[in-house]
ChimeraX commands (.cxc) that place a marker at each C-alpha (Angstrom):
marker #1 position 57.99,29.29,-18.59 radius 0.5
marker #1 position 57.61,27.36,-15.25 radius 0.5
marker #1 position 55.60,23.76,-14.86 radius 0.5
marker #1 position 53.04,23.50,-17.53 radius 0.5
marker #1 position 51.09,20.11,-17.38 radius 0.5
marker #1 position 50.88,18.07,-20.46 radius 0.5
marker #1 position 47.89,17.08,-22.68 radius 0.5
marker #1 position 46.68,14.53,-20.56 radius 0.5
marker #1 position 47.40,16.14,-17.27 radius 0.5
marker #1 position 48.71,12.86,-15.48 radius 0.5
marker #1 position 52.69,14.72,-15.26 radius 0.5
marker #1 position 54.13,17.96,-15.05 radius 0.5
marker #1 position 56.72,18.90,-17.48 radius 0.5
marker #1 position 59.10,21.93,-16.38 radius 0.5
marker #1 position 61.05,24.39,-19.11 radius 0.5
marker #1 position 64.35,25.55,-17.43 radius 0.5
marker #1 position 67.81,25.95,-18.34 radius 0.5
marker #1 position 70.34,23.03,-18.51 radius 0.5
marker #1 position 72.17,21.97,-15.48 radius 0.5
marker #1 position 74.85,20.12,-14.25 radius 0.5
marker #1 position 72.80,17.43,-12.08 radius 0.5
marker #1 position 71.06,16.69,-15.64 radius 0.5
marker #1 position 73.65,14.42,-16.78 radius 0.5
marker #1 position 71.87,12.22,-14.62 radius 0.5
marker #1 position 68.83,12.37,-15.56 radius 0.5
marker #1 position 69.13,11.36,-19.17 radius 0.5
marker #1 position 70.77,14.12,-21.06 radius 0.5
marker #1 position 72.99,12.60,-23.34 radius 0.5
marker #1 position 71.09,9.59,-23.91 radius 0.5
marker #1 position 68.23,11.84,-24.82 radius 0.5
marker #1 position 71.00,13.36,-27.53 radius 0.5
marker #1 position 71.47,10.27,-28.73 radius 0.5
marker #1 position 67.75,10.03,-30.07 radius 0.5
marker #1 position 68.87,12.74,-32.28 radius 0.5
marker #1 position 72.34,12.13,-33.64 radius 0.5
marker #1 position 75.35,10.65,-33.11 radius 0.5
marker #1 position 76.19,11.12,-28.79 radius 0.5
marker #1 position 79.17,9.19,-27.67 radius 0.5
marker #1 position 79.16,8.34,-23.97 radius 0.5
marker #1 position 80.31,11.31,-21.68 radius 0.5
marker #1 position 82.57,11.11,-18.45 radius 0.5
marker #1 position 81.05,13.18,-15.84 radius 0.5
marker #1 position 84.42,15.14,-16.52 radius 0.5
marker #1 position 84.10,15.73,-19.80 radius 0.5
marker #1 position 80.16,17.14,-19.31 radius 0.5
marker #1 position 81.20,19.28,-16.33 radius 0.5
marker #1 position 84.22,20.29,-18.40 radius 0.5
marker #1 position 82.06,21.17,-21.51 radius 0.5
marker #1 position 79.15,22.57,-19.36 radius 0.5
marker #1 position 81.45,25.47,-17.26 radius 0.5
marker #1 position 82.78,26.09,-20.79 radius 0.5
marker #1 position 79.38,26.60,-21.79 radius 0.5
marker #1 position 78.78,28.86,-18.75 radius 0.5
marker #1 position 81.10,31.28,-20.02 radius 0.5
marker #1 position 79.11,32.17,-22.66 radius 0.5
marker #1 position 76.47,33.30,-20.70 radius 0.5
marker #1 position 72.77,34.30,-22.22 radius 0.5
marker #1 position 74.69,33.75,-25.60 radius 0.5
marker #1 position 74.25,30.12,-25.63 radius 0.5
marker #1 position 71.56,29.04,-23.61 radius 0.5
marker #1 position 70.81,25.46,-23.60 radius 0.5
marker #1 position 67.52,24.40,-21.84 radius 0.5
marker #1 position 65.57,20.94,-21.30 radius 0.5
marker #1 position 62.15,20.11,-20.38 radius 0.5
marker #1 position 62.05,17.64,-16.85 radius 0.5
marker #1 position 59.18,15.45,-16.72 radius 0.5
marker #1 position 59.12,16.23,-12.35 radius 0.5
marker #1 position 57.92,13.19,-11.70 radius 0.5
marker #1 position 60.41,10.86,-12.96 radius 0.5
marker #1 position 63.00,13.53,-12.51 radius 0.5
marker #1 position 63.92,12.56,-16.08 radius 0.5
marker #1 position 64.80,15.14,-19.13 radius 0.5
marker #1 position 62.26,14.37,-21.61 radius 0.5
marker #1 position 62.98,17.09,-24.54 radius 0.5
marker #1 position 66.12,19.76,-24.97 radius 0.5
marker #1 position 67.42,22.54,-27.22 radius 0.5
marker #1 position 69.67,25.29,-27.26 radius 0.5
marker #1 position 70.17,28.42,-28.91 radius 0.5
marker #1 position 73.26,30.73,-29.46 radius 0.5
marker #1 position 73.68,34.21,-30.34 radius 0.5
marker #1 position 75.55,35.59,-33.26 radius 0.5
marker #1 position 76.64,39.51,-33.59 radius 0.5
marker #1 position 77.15,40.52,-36.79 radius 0.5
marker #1 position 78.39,43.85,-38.71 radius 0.5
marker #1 position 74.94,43.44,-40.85 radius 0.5
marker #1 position 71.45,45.21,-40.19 radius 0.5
marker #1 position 73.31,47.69,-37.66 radius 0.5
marker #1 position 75.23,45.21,-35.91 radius 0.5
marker #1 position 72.88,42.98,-35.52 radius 0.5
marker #1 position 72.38,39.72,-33.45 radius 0.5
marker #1 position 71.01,36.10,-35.07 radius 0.5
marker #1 position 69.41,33.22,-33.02 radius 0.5
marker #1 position 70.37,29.97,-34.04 radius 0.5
marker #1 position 68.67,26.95,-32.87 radius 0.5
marker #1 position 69.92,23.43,-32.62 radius 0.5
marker #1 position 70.01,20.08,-31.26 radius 0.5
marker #1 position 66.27,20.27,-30.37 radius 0.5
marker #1 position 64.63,16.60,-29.40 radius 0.5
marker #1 position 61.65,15.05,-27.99 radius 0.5
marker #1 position 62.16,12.10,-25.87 radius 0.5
marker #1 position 60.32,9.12,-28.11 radius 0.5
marker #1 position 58.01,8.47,-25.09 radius 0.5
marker #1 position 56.97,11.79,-24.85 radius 0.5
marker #1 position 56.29,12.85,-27.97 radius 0.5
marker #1 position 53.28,14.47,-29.20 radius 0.5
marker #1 position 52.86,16.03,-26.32 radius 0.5
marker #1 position 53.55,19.77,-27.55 radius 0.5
marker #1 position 56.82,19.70,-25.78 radius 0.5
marker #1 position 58.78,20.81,-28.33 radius 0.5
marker #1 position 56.89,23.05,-29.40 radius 0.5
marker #1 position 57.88,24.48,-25.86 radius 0.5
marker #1 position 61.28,23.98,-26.76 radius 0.5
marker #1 position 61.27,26.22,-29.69 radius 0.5
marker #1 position 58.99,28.48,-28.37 radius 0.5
marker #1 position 61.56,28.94,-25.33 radius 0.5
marker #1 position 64.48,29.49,-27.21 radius 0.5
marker #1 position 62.85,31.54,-29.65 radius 0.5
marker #1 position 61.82,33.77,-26.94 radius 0.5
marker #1 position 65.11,33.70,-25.66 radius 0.5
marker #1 position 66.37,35.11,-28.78 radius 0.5
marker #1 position 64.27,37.98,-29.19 radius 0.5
marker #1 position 64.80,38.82,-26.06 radius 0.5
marker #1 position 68.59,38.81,-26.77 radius 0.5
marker #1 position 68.11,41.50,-29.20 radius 0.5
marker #1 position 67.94,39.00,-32.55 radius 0.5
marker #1 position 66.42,40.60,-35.40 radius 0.5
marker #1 position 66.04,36.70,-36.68 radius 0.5
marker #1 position 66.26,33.15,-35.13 radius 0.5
marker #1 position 67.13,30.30,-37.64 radius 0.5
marker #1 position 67.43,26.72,-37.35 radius 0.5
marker #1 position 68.40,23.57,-39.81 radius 0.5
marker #1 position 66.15,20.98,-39.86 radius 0.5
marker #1 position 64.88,17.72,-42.09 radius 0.5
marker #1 position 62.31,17.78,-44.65 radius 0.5
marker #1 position 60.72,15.20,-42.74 radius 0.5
marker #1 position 60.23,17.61,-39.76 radius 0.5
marker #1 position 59.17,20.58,-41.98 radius 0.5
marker #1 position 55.74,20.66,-40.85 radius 0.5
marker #1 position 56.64,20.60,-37.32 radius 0.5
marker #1 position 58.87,24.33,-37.63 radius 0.5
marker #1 position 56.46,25.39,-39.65 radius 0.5
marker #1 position 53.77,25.05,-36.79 radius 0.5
marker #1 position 56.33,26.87,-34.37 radius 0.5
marker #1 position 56.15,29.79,-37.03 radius 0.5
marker #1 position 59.14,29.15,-39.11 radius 0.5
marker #1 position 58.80,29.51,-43.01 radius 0.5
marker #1 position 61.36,27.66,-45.57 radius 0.5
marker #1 position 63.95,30.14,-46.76 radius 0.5
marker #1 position 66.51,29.11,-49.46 radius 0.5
marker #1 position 68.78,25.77,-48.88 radius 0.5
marker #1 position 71.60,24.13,-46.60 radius 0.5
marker #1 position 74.64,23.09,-47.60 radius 0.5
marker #1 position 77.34,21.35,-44.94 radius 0.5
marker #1 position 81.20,20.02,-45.04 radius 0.5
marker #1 position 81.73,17.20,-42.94 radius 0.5
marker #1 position 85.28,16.80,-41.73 radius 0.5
marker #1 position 84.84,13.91,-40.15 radius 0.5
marker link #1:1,2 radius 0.2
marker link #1:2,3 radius 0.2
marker link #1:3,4 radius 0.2
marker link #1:4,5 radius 0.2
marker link #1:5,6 radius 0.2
marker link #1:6,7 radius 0.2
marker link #1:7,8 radius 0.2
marker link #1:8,9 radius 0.2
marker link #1:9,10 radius 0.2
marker link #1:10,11 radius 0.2
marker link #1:11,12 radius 0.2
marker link #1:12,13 radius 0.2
marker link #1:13,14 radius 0.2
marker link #1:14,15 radius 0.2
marker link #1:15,16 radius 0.2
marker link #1:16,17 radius 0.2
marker link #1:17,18 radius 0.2
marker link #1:18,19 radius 0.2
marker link #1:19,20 radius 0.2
marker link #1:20,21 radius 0.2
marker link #1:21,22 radius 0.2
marker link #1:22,23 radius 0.2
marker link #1:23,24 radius 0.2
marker link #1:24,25 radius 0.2
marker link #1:25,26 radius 0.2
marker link #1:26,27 radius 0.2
marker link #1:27,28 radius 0.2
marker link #1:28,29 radius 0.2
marker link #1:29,30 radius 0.2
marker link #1:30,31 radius 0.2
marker link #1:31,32 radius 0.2
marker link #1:32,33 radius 0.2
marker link #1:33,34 radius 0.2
marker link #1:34,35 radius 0.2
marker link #1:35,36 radius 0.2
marker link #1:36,37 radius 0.2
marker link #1:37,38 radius 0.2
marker link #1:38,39 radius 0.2
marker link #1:39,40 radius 0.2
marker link #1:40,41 radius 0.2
marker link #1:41,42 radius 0.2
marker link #1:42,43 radius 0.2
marker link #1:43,44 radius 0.2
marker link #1:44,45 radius 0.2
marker link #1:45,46 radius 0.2
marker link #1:46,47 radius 0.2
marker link #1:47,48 radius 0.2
marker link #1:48,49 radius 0.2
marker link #1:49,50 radius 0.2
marker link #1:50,51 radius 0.2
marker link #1:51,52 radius 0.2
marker link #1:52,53 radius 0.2
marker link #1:53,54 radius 0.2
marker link #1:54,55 radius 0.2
marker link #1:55,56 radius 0.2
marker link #1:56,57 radius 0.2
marker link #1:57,58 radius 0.2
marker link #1:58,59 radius 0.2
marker link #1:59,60 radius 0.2
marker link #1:60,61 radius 0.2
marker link #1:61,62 radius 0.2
marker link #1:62,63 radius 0.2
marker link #1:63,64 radius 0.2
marker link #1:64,65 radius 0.2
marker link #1:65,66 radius 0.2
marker link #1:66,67 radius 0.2
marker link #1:67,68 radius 0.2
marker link #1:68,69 radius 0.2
marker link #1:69,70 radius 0.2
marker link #1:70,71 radius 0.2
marker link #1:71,72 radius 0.2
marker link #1:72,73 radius 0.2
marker link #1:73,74 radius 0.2
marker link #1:74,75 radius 0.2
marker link #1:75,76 radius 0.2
marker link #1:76,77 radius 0.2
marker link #1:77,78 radius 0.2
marker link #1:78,79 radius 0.2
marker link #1:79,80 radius 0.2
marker link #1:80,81 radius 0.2
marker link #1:81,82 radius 0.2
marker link #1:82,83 radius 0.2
marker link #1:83,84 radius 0.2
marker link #1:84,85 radius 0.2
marker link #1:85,86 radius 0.2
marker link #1:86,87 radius 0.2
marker link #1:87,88 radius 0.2
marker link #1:88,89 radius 0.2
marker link #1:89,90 radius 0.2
marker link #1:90,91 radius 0.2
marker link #1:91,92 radius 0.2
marker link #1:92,93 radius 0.2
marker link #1:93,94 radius 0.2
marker link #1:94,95 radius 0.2
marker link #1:95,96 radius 0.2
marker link #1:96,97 radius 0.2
marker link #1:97,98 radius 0.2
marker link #1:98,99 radius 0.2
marker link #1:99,100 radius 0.2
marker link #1:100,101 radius 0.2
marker link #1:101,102 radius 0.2
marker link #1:102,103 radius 0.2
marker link #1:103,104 radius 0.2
marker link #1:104,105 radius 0.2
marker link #1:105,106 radius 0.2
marker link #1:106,107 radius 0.2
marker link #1:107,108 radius 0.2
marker link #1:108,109 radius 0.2
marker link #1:109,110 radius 0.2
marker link #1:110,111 radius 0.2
marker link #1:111,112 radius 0.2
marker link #1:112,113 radius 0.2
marker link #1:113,114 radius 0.2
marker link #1:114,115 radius 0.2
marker link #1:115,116 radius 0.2
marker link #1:116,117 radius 0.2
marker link #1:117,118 radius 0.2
marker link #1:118,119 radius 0.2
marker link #1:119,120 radius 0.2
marker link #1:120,121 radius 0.2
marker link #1:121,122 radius 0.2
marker link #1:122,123 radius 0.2
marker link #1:123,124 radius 0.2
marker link #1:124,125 radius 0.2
marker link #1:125,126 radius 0.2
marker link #1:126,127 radius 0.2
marker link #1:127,128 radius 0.2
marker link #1:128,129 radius 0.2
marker link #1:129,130 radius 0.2
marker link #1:130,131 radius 0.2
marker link #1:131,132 radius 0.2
marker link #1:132,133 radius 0.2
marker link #1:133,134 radius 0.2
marker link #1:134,135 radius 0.2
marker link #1:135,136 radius 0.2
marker link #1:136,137 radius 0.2
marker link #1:137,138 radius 0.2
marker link #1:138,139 radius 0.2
marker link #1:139,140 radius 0.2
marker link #1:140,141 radius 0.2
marker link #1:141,142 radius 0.2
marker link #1:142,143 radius 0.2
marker link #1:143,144 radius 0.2
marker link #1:144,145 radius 0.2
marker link #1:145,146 radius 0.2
marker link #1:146,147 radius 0.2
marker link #1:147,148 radius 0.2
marker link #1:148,149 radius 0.2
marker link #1:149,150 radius 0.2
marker link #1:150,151 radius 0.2
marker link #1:151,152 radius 0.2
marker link #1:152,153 radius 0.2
marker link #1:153,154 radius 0.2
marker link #1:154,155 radius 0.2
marker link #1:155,156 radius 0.2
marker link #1:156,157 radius 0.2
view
């Protein structure tokens, strides 16, 4: 996906992979209309993103840059797990997708998913799965995903 303009065709919004300049440009504040995102040195991100790097296609974050502000407006990522099930197969799973508040309704994450979804299949994953609120439901359910049993999490801090 390259520059794709939005619904009202005033700004062009652009679907690439994460990058190290984007700390600047409103990355982690932009996590921190999701969940909890404690400010990051520009050491710690560049630590965190090479680490990343290593990783390679296996955990692919990408954002969505509003070009004209130079700002990131949505982001997601996706990693790949191997498993010994269904031949050794591969799983997607998506997290930490969000939708800048000025900016949403715009489709744009629906781009998001659609990008890392994509991204999985093209990984080899027989399935991509994500965890997600009942209040956004409807939303994964327009980007093709169906409910499928429950989630249960430990907190350990």
């Amino acid at each position: 996906m390259q520059s794709n303009r939005n619904t009202t065709g005033e700004e062009n919004y652009r679907v690439r992979n994460l990058e190290i300049a984007d700390k600047n440009k409103g990355f982690t504040e932009l996590l921190q209309q999701l969940t909890v995102c404690d400010s990051v040195s520009d050491d710690e991100f560049q630590k965190r993103f090479e680490e990343l790097r290593l990783y390679g296609d296996e955990h692919l974050i990408c954002v969505i840059e509003d070009i004209s502000s130079s700002k990131i407006v949505a982001t997601g990522s996706v990693f790949i797990e191997k498993k010994f099930i269904r031949n050794c197969g591969k799983v997607g799973h998506i997290e930490d997708v969000v939708v800048d508040t000025s900016t949403r309704g715009m489709q744009l994450g629906k781009k998001v998913v659609g990008f890392l979804a994509d991204h999985a299949q093209s990984m080899g994953c027989y399935k991509v799965i994500l965890d997600c609120s009942s209040d956004n439901k409807a939303f994964y359910e327009k980007c093709g995903f169906k409910e499928k049993e429950i989630q249960m999490v430990k907190y350990f801090i």
